[in-house]
C-alpha positions as CSV (number, residue, x, y, z in Angstrom):
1,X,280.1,156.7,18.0
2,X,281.0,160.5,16.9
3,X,285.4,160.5,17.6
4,X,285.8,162.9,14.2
5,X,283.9,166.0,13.9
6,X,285.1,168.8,11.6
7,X,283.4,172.7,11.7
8,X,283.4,174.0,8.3
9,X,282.1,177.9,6.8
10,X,283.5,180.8,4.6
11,X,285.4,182.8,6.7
12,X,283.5,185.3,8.8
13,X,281.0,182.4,9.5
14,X,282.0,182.5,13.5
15,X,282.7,178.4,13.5
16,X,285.9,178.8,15.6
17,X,284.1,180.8,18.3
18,X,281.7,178.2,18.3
19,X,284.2,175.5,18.2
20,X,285.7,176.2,21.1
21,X,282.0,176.2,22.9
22,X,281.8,172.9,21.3
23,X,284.8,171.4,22.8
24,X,284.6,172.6,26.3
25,X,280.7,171.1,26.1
26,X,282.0,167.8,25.4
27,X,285.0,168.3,28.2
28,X,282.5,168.8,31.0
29,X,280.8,165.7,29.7
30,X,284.3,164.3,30.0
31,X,285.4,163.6,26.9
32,X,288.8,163.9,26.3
33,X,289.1,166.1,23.5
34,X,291.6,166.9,20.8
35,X,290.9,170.6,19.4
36,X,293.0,171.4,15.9
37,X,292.8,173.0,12.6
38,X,293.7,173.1,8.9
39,X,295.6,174.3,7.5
40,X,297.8,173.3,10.4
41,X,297.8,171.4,13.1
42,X,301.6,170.3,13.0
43,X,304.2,171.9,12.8
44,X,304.9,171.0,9.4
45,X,301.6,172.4,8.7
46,X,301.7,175.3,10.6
47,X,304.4,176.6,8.3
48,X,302.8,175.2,5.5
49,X,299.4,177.5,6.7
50,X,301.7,180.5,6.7
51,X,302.9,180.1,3.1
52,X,299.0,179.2,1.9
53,X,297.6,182.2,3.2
54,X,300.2,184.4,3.1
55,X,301.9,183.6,-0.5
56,X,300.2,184.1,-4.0
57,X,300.6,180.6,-5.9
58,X,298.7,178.6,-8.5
59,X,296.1,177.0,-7.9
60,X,297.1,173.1,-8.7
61,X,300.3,174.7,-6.2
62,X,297.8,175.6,-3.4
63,X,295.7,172.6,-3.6
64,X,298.5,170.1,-3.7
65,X,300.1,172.5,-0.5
66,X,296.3,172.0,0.8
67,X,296.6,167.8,1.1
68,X,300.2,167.9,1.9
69,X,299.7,169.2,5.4
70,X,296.4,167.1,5.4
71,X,298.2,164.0,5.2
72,X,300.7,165.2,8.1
73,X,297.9,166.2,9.7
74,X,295.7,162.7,10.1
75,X,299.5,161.0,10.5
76,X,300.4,163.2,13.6
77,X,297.0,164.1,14.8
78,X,294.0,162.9,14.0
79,X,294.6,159.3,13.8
80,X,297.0,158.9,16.8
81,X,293.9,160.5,18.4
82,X,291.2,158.5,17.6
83,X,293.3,155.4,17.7
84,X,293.4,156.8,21.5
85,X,289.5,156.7,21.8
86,X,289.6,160.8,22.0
87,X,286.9,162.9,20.5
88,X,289.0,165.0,17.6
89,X,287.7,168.6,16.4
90,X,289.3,169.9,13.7
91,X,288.3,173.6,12.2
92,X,287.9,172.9,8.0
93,X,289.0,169.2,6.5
94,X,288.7,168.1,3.0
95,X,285.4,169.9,2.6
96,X,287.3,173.1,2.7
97,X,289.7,171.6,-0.2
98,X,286.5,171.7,-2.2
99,X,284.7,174.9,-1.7
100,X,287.8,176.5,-2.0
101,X,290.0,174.8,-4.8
102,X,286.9,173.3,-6.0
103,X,284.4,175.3,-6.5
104,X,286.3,178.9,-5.7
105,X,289.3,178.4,-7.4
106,X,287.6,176.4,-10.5
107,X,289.3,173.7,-9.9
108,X,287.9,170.2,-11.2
109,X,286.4,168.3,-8.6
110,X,287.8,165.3,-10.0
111,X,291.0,165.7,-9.3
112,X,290.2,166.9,-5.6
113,X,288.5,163.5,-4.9
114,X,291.9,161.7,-6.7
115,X,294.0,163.3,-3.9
116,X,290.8,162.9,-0.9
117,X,291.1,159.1,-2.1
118,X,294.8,159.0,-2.1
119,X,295.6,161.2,1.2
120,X,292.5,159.6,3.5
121,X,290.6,157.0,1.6
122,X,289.4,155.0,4.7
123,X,289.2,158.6,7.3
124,X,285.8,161.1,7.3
125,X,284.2,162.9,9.4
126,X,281.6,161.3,11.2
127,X,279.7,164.4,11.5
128,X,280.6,168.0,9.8
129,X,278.8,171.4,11.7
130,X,278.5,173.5,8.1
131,X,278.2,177.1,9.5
132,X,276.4,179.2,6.3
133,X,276.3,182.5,6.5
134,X,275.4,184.9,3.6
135,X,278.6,186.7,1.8
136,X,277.6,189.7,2.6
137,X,277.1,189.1,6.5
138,X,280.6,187.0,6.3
139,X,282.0,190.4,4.9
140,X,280.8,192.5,7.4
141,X,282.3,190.4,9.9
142,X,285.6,190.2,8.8
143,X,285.6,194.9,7.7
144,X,287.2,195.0,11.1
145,X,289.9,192.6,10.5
146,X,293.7,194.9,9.4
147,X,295.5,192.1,8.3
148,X,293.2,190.0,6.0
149,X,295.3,186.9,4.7
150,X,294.8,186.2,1.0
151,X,291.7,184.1,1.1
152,X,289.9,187.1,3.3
153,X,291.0,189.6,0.6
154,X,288.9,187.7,-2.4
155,X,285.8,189.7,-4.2
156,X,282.5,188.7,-3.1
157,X,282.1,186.6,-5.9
158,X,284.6,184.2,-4.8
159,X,283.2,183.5,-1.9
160,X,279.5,183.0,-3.5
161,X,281.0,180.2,-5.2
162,X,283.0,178.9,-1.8
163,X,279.4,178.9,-0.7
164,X,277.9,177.2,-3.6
165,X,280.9,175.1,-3.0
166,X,280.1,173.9,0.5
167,X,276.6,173.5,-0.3
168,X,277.2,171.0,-2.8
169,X,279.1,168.9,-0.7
170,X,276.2,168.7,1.8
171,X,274.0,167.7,-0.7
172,X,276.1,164.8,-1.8
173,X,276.3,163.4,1.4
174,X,273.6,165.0,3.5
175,X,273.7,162.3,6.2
176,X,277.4,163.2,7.2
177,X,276.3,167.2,7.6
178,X,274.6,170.0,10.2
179,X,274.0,173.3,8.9
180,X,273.6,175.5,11.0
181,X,272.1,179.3,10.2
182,X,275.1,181.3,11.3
183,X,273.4,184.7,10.5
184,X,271.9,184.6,13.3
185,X,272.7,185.7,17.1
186,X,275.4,184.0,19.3
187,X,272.6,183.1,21.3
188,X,270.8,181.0,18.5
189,X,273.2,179.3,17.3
190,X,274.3,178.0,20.9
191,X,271.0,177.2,21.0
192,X,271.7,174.8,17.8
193,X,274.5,173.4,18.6
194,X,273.2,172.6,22.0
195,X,270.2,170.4,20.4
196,X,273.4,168.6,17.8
197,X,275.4,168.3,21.1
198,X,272.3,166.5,22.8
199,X,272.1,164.1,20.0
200,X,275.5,163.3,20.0
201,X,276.4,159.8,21.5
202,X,280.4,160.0,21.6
């Protein structure tokens, strides 16, 4: 039974587009379904989101900001949700903690796992959709944007190592994870996440 499922990619990957696709496929097979994001998700975290993307901090700061809102998150959220029986999509979880603190930021991963542990020891995904996309397609994608938030702004070589980041995590636990090429057209990947969606017993 597949109740958590989290969308993860470097910005300019397209997962939110395609989360939303995602969520009203699984509505018109009548799922109830709970769509949400992180940062965010509450309104503690909501505020929270404004101060991590839109503050400069350190980086043991923006990590620790990072799990804070997580844990309000699965208290308000996710749990009450899949307590409910309710299908929960969240865009980024604790996967994001690690490309980005992790393996962007140069933070140890040691300590990320410490605070996974501590914040949802016994909570995971059941599946994760990893949307890869090259950095310099993800770029393109977001030239258009006017007010880029402080993750957006980073050099290209940040986000190689966000990348490097996520794909490490697959390979750790390859069983939880679907990447999906998210180069290519809208059309394709639909196509994608419609053969996931038809393996999918919720």
């Amino acid at each position: 039974m597949k109740k958590f499922i989290t969308f993860e990619g470097m910005d300019g990957a397209g997962k939110s587009t395609h989360l939303s696709w995602f969520a009203e496929a699984l509505r018109r097979r009548g799922q109830d379904v709970v769509v949400t994001r992180e940062p965010g998700g509450t309104p503690l975290g909501e505020q929270l989101r404004e101060i991590l993307l839109r503050q400069a901090m350190g980086m043991d700061t923006e990590a620790l900001l990072m799990f804070a809102a997580r844990a309000e998150h699965i208290e308000q959220v996710i749990s009450p949700a899949l307590l409910a029986g309710k299908v929960v999509l969240s865009d980024r979880f604790s996967d994001a903690s690690f490309a980005y603190q992790g393996s962007g930021r140069g933070m140890g991963w040691e300590r990320l796992k410490q605070l996974e542990a501590w914040v949802h020891n016994d909570l995971q995904p059941d599946l994760t959709l990893f949307f890869d996309v090259p950095v310099e397609v993800a770029k393109l994608r977001l030239a258009n944007n006017t007010t880029p938030d402080r993750f957006e702004q980073e050099h290209g070589d940040f986000f190689q190592r966000v990348r490097a980041g996520y794909h490490r995590r697959v390979q750790e636990n390859p069983q939880r994870y679907a990447v999906i090429d998210a180069a290519q057209s809208l059309e394709k990947v639909t196509a994608q996440l419609t053969a996931i969606l038809a393996t999918i017993q919720t």
